[in-house]
N, C-alpha and C positions, 0 to 999 in steps of 0.2 A: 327202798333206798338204792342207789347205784351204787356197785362197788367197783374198789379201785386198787390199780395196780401201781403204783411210783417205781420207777428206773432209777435208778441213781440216788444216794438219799446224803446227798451235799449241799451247801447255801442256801440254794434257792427250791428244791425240793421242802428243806423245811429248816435248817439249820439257821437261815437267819433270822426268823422267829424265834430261837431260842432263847437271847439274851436280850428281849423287847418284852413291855408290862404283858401280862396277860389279858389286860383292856385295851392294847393295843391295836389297829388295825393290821392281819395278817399280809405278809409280802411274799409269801413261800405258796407252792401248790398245797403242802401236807395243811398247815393255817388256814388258805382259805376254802377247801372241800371241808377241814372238820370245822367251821365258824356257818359253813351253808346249812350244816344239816342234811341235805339230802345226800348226803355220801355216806360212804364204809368204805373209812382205810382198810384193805384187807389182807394188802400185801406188798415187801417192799424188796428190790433187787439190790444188793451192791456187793461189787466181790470185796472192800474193807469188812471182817467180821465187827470190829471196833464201831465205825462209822452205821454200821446195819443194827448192831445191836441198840446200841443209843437212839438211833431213829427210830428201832420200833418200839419200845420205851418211851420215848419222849409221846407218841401220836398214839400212842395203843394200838397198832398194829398186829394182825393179827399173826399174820406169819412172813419169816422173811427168807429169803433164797439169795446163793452165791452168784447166781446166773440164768440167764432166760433157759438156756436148758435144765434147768431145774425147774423153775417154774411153767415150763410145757411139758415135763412129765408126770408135774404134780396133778393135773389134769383140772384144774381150776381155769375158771372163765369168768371175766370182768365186763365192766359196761367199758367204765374209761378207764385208758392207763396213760401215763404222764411221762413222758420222756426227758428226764432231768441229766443223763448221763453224760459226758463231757462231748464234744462235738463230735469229732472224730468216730462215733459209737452209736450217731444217731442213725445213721441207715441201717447198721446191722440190726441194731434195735429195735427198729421200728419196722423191718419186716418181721423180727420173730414176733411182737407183738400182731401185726396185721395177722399173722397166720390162728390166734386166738379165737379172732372174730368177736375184736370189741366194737360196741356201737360209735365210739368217737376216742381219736391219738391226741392227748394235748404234748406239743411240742414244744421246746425250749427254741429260742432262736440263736446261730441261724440253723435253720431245719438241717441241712447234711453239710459239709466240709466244701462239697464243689455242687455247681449248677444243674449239671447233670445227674448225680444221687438225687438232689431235690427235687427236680424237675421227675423224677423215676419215684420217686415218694408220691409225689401229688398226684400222679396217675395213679398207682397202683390203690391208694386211697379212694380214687372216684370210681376205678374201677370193680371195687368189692364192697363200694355200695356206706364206707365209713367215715364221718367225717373226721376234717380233722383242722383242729383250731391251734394257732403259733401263740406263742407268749410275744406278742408285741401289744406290750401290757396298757401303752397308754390310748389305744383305738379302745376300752373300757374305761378312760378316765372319762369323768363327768364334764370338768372341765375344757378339756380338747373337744368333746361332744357339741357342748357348748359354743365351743368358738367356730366349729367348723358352721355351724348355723350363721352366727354373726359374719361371717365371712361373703357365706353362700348370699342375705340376704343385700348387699351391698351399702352398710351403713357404716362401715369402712373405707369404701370408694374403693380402687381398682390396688391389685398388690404393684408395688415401685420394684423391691428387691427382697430378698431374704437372706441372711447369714446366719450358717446352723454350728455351732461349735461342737466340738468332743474327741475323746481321744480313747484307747484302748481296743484298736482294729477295726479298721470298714467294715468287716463283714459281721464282728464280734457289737460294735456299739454303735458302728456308721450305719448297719441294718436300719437299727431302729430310728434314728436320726430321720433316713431316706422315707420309711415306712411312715413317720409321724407326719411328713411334708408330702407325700403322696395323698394322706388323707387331708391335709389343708389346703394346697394348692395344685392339685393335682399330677400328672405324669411330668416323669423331667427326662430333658436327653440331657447326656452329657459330651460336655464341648471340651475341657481342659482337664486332665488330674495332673498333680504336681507332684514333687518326689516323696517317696515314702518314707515313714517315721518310724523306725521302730520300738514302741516304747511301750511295749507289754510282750504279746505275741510274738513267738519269731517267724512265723511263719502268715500269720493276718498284721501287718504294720497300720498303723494311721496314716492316710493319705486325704491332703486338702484337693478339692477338686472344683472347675467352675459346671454348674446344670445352668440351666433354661426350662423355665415351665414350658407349657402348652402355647402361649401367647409372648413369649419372649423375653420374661422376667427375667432377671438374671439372678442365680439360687448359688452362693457361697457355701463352700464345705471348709469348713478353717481348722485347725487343730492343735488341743495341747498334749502333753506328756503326760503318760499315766502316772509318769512315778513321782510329779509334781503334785497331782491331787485330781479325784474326779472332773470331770467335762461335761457336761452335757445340755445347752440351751440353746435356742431359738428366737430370732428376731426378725419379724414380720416390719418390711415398711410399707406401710400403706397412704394411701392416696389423703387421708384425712388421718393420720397420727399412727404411732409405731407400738406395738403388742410385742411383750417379749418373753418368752418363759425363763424361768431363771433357775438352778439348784436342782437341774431334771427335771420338774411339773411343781416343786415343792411349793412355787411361788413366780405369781406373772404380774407384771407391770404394764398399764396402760398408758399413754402419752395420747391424748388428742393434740391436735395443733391448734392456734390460737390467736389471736391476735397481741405481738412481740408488745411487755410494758416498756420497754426499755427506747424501743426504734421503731419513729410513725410508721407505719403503712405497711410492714413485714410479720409474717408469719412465721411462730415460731410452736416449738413443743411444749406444751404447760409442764407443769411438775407429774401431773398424774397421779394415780395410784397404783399400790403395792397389796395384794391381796393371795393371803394362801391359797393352793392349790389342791386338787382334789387327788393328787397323784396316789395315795394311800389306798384310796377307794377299789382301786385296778383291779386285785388281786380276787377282791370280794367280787365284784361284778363280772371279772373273769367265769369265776365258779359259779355266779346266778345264771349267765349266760350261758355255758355250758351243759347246764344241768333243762334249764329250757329246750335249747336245742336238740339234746338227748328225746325229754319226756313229750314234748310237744310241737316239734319241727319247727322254735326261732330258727331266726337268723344270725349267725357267726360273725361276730365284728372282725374277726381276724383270722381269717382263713390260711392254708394252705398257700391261695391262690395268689391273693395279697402279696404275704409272704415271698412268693417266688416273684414278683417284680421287685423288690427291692433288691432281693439276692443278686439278680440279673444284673440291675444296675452294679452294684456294688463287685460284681464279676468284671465288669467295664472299666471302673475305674482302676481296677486293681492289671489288668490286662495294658493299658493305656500306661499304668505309673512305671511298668515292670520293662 
């Protein structure tokens, strides 16, 4: 079994699995290494003794520490360790982890605070020979897999536009927005950002921004209020009907176009269908993937590398709104 080390042991480490059935599908790193099987929780970092304690309780954790210099003097060594700790804590972190000599860092996004730490992560990652995979969870959803096929194969016809909604910081939720549309329609520059929102973050705002694909698409970054209610979808228009993700991945709607009952000779978008999403899946196939690439050399749906093009962009925007 690989064993593991988790940084930080808040929400998404394992906390929001807590109050979900226990048949539920895991969303958390602790969930879904202990739902693979091929893991051992074995150790968990957080300076709250409260929050540490409960964590390692809840996961059955082996042993837990105040701090990475505890646990690099305890003299323990992991496969994978998980970098759940707040942003701001990820470089520090994730060099005391590098200095371990784990086989593979899973990363929370976005990877470091600014371009430069990330960009100084990635390297120092490739250069000690360890991988390292970002939680930009929906390049593991099935779904998106999926579509990115449907895409590729052109029985959609050519992309028109895109408008990606969400709120809660460029760098914090817009990451992933940019990352999700990196993998559907590939590279974007950016032409416009518009003024920024601040409506979580004081320091990462929401900022609406116009991109352009590779071929001239025009790619909308639009934005609501965190404190009005979660953000987060996608709407593809394509050349023969509109694909929309809705509720995060929860749930996408297809629209072919059609010929209009209403008005001879005009084309219009049918009703379509409304079909859950595989979004749940993420987490699980995060840790199948992982645990691959560890024991057998896969391939990393979500690299480091990935990662730091969105970062980039989202450095642009944020540079351009400011």
């Amino acid at each position: 079994m690989l064993t593991v080390l988790i940084i930080g042991c808040g929400s998404i480490a394992g906390s929001f699995d807590a109050q979900r059935p226990p048949a539920a599908r895991p969303i958390t790193h602790a969930g879904a290494f202990t739902g693979h099987g091929g893991f051992k929780l074995t150790a968990c970092v957080d300076p709250d003794e409260a929050k540490r304690e409960q964590f390692k309780a809840r996961w059955g954790v082996v042993r837990s520490f105040r701090s990475m210099d505890e646990v690099t003097a305890s003299g323990l060594q992991f496969d994978v360790i998980s970098i759940c700790s707040p942003t701001s804590a990820h470089h520090d972190d994730a060099l005391a982890a590098l200095a371990m000599r784990p086989r593979l860092l899973f990363c929370e996004k976005p990877i470091c605070p600014t371009v430069a730490e990330a960009t100084d992560l990635v390297q120092r990652c490739h250069d000690a020979g360890v991988l390292l995979a970002v939680n930009h969870n929906r390049r593991w959803d099935p779904t998106v897999v999926a579509l990115q096929d449907k895409l590729a194969c052109g029985d959609w016809g050519a992309l028109r536009s895109a408008t990606g909604y969400y709120n809660k910081g460029v760098l914090n939720n817009g990451s992933h927005l940019i990352d999700l549309l990196h993998c559907l329609v590939g590279p974007l520059a950016l032409r416009h950002a518009g003024a920024p929102i601040h409506d979580f973050w004081p320091t990462d705002p929401s900022i609406p921004a116009l991109l352009t694909t590779g071929v001239g698409a025009p790619v909308m970054l639009t934005c609501g209020y965190a404190s009005d209610y979660s953000l987060f979808e996608l709407h593809l228009v394509l050349e023969h009907g509109v694909i929309a993700m809705e509720d995060g991945g929860l749930r996408w709607r297809e629209q072919r176009a059609e010929p209009s009952p209403e008005f001879n000779g005009y084309t219009a978008l049918g009703i379509g269908t409304l079909a859950d999403g595989q979004y749940l899946l993420s987490m699980s196939n995060a840790a199948a993937n992982i645990y691959d690439a560890v024991t057998s050399g896969a391939t990393l749906a979500s690299t480091g590398e990935t990662a730091l093009l969105a970062h980039r962009l989202c450095s642009q925007i944020r540079d351009q709104a400011a």
